[in-house]
N, C-alpha and C positions, 0 to 999 in steps of 0.2 A: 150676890151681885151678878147680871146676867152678865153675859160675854157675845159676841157675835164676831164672825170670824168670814170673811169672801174665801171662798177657793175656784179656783179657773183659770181657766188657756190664757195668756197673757195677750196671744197673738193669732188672731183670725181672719180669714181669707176672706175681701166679699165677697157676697153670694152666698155665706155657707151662715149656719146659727151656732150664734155666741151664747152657750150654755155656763151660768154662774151659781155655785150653791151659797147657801151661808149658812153655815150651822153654827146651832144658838146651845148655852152653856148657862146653868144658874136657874133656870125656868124653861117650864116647858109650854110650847109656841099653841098649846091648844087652852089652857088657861090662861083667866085674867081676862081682862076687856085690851086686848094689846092689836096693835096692827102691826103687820111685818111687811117692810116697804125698804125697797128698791129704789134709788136717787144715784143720776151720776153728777159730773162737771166734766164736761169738753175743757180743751184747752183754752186758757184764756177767759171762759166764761163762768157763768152762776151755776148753780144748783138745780139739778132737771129733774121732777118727778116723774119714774118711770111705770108704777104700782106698788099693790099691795093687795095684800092675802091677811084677812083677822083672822082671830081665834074661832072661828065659826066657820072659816074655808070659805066667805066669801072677795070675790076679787073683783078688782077697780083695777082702772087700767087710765094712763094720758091719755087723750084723746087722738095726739098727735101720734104715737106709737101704738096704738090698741091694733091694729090690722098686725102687727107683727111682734106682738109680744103675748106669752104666756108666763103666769106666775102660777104656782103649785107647790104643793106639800107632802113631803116625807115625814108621819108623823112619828114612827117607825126610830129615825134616826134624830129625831130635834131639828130637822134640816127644813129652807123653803129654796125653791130653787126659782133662776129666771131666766126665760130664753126667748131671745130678739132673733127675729129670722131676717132673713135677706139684709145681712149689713153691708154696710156703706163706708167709708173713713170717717163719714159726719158722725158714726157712732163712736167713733174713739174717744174712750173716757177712763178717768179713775168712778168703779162703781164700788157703793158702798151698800150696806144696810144697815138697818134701822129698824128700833123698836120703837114705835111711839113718836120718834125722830126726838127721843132722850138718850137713846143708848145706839151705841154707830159701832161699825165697824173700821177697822182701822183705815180699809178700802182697798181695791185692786185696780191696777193700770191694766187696761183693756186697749190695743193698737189694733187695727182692722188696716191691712196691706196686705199686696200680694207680693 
């Protein structure tokens, strides 16, 4: 049974990048036809796709966030990691991961304040 797990800052300055890993547990993130994708929710609101990274290393990115996000792979450690540059409060969110968007991570609250 895979597992995925957020770790990260809870609490980020704007201006500065909001660095997230999520390391996966059960399987490894280079087999399989699997996509590993990045989704938050703002307060209040739905479910925002942020990217994704498949098992082949290649990556997709929102359209609305592509200027300031990278997603990348530590294959090394079973880990994919995500990092939003120049944030905003608008990016306060609980960010999760996801495999497939079958298997999640439990999630992490992310506050952007100075």
């Amino acid at each position: 049974q895979v597992q995925l797990q957020e770790s990260g800052p809870g609490l980020v300055k704007p201006s500065q990048t909001l660095s997230l890993t999520c390391t996966v547990s059960g399987g490894a993130i280079t087999t399989g036809h699997y996509y590993w994708t990045w989704i938050r929710q703002p307060p209040g609101k739905g479910l925002e796709w942020i990217g994704t990274v498949t098992y082949s290393d290649s990556t997709y990115y929102s359209p609305s966030l592509k200027s300031r996000t990278s997603i990348s792979r530590d294959t090394s450690k079973n880990q994919f990691t995500l990092r939003l540059n120049s944030v905003t409060p608008e990016d306060t969110a609980v960010y999760y991961c996801t495999r497939n968007l079958e298997n999640w991570g439990q999630g992490t609250q992310v506050t952007v304040s100075s």
